[in-house]
Backbone bond lengths (Angstrom), bond angles and torsions (degrees), N, CA, C in turn:
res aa  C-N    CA-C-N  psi(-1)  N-CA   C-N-CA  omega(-1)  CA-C   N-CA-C  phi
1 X - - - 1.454 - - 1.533 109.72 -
2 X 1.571 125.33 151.81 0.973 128.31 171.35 1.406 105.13 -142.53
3 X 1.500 111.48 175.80 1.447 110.54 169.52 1.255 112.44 -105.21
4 X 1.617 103.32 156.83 1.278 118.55 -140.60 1.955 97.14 -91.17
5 X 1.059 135.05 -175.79 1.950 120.90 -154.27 1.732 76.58 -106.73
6 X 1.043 104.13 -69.16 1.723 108.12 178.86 1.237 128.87 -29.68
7 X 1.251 122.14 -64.50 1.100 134.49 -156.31 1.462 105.56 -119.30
8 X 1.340 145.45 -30.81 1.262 145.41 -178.47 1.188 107.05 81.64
9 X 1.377 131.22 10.87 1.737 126.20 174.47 1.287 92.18 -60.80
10 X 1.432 112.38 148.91 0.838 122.37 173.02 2.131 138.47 -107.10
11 X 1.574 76.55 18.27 1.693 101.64 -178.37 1.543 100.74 -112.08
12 X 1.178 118.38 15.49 1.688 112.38 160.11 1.763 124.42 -38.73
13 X 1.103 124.69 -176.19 1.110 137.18 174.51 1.397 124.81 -153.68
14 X 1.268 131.05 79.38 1.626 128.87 175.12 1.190 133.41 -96.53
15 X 1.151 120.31 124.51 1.566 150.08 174.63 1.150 96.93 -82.68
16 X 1.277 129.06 141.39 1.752 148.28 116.05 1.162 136.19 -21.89
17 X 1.225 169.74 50.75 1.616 137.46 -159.32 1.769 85.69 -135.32
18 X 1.983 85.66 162.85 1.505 116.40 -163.78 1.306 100.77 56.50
19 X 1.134 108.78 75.34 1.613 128.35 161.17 2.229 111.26 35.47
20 X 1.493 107.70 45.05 1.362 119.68 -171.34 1.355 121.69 87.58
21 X 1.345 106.20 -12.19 1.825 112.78 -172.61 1.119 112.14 -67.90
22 X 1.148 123.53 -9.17 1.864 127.05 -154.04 1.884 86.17 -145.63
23 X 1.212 116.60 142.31 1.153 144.08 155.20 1.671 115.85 -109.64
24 X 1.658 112.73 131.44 1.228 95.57 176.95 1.751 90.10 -136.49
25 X 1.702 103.54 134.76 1.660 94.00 -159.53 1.674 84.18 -119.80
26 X 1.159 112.83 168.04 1.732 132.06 -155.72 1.743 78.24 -136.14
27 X 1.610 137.23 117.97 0.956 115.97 166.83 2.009 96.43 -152.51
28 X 1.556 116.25 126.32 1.355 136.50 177.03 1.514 90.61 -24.24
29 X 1.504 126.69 -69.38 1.167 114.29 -149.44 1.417 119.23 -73.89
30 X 1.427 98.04 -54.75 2.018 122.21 170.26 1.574 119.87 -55.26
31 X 1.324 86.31 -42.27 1.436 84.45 -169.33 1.238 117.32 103.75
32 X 1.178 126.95 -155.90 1.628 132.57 -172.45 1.675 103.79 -98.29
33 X 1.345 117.26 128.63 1.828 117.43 162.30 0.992 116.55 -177.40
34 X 1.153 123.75 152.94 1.532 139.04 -170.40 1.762 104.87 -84.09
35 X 1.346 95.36 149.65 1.412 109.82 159.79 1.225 122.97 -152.63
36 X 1.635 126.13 135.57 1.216 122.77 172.71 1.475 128.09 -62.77
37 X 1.026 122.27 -166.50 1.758 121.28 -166.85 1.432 101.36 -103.34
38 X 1.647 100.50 -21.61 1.816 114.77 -171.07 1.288 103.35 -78.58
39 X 1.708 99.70 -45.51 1.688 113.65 -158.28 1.828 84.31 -72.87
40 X 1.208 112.58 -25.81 1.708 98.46 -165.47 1.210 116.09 -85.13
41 X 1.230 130.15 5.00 1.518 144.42 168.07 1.099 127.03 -60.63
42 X 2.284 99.72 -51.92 1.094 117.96 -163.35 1.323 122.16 -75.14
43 X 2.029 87.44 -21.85 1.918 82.52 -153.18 1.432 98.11 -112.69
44 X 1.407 114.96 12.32 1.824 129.66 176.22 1.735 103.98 -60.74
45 X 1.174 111.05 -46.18 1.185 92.98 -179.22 1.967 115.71 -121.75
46 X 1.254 105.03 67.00 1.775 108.50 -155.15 1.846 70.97 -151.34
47 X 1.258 102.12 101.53 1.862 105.14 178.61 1.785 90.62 -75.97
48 X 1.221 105.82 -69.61 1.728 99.09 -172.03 1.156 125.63 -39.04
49 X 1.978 125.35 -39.85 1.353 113.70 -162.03 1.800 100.89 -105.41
50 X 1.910 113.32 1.67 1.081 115.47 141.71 2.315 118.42 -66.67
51 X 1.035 118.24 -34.75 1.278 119.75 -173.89 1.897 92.39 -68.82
52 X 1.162 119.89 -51.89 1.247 119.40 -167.61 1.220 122.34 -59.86
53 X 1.300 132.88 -36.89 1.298 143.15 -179.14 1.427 100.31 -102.67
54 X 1.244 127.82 -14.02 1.374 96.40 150.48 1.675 121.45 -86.63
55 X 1.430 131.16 5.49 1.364 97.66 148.77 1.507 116.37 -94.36
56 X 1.432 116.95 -18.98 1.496 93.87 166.82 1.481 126.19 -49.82
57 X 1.262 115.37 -36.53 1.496 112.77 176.37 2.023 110.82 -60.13
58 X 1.581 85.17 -31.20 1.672 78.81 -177.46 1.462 100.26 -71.18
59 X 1.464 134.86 -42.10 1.339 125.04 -171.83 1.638 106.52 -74.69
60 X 0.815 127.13 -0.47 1.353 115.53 -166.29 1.992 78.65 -107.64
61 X 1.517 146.16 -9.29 1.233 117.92 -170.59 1.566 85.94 -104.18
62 X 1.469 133.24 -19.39 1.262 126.47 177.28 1.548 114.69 -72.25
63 X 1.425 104.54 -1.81 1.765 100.48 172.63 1.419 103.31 -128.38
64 X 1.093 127.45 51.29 1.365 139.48 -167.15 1.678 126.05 5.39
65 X 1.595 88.26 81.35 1.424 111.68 -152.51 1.862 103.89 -142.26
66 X 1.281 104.65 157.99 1.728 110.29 167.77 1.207 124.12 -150.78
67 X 1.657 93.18 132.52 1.471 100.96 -159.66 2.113 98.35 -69.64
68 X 1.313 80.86 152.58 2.271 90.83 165.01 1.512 90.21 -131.05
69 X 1.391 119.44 148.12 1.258 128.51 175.87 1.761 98.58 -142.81
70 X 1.424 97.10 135.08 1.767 106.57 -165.09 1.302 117.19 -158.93
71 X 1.536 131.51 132.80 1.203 126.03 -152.52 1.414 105.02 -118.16
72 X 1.266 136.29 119.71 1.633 175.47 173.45 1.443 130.53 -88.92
73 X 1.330 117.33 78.36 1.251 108.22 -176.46 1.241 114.98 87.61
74 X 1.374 131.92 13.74 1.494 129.03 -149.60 1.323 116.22 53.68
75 X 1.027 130.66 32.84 1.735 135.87 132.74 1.054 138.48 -147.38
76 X 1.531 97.67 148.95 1.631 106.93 -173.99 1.163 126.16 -39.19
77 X 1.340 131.15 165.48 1.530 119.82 159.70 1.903 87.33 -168.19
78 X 1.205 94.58 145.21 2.007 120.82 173.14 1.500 88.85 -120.04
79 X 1.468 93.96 151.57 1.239 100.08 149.52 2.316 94.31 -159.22
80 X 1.054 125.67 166.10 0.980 145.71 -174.22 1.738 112.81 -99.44
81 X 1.741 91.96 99.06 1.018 101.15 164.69 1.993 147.71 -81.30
82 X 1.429 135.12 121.41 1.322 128.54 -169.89 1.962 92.21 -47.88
83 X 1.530 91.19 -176.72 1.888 101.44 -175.79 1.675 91.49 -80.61
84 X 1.331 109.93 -38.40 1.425 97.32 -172.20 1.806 124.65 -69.05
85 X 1.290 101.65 -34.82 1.608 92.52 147.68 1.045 128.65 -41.12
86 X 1.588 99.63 -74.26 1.603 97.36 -158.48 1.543 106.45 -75.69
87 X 1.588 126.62 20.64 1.168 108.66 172.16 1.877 111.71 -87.26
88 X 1.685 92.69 -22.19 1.967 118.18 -178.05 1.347 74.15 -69.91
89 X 1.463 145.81 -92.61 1.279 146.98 -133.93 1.665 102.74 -60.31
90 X 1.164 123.14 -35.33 1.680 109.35 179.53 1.483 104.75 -93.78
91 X 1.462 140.63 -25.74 1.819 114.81 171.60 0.836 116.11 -36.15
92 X 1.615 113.66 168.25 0.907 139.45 -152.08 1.475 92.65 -80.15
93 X 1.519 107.95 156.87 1.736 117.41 168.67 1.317 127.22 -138.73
């Protein structure tokens, strides 16, 4: 178990994929979503725009949805992925 980047629960679950670049965390509160290694830099120590995207991740699992969060240019960006994405986005790599 680990804790989760968002929320700090501490019954998360993280996987690896694309060779460490991608984080994909399993977490009670959030729910299921990806994060990059870039995006996970930014928002490790940013308590608010960690609080914020973790309820988007929660709204995005109450509409049967998953958040990806990924950093561009030096900024963030989520967007809400269908299951069939994020099922291409979590295989194996």
């Amino acid at each position: 178990m680990a804790d989760c980047i968002l929320c700090g629960n501490g019954d998360a679950t993280i996987n690896e994929k694309d060779y460490g670049n991608i984080y994909w965390y399993t977490c009670i509160n959030c729910g299921e979503f990806l994060i990059t290694d870039t995006a996970k830099g930014k928002v490790i120590h940013d308590k608010d725009r960690r609080s914020l995207l973790s309820d988007r991740a929660k709204q995005c699992r109450k509409n049967g949805l998953y958040l990806k969060i990924w950093s561009e240019l030096g900024k963030l960006i989520s967007c809400a992925l269908t299951t069939e994405k994020f099922g291409k986005e979590t295989a194996n790599t």
